[in-house]
N, C-alpha and C positions, 0 to 999 in steps of 0.2 A: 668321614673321609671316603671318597670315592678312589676305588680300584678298580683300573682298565685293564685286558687283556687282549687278546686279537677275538676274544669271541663274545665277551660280554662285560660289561660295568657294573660293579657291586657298591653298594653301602657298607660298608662297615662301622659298629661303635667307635668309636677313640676310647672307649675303656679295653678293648680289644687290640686296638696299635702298638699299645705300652712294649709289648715282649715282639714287636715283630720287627725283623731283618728286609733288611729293600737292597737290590742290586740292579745295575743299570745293564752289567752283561752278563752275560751268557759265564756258569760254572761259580760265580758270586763271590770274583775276585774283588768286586767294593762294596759286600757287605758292612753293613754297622748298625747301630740302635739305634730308636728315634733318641732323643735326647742325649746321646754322647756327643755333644758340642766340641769337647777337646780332645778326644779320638782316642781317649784312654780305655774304650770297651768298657767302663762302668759310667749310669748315669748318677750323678754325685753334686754336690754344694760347688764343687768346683767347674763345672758347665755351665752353671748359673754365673757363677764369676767370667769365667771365656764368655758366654753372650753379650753379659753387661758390657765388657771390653770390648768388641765388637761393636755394639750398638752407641756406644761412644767414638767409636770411629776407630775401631783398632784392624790387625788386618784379618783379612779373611782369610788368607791363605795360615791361619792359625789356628781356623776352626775348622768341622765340618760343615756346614751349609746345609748341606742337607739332613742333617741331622738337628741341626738348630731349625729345622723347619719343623717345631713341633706340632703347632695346630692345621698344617696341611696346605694352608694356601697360597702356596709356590712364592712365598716374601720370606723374609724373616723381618722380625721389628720386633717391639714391644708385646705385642699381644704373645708371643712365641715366648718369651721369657715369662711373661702370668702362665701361660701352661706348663713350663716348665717347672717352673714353682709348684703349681699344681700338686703335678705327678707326683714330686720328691714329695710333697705334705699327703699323699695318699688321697686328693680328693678326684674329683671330676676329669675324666683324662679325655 
């Protein structure tokens, strides 16, 4: 995963992302975790169900987006729900 700032671009692991918080403004009134898909503040079996739904065609305004954006690549799809998977099985993040 690449992280931008006004001064530089980093790498980070994705075994590293798991516990981290992302906000869009300023004081991190839209924090949330990467895989809390259904906006419940834990990532759980139930995320994995909201994506599925989602990814069947359900609405988005049900998820978070960007939290379903697990493997980083500004989509969500299928591969987002294998990482998601993942994470809960404790593998490769």
């Amino acid at each position: 995963m690449y992280v931008t700032n006004a001064e530089t671009t980093a790498t980070i692991p994705l075994a590293e992302v798991q516990d981290m918080y992302f906000s869009n403004e300023a004081g991190g009134e839209s924090d949330y975790k990467m895989g809390d898909v259904d906006k419940d503040g834990e990532v759980s079996i139930a995320d994995v169900t909201a994506l599925i739904d989602y990814l069947l065609g359900g609405d988005e305004s049900a998820i978070n987006v960007l939290a379903a954006n697990v493997n980083g690549d500004e989509k969500v799809s299928i591969e987002d729900l294998t990482a998601l998977i993942d994470m809960l099985l404790g593998g490769n993040r």
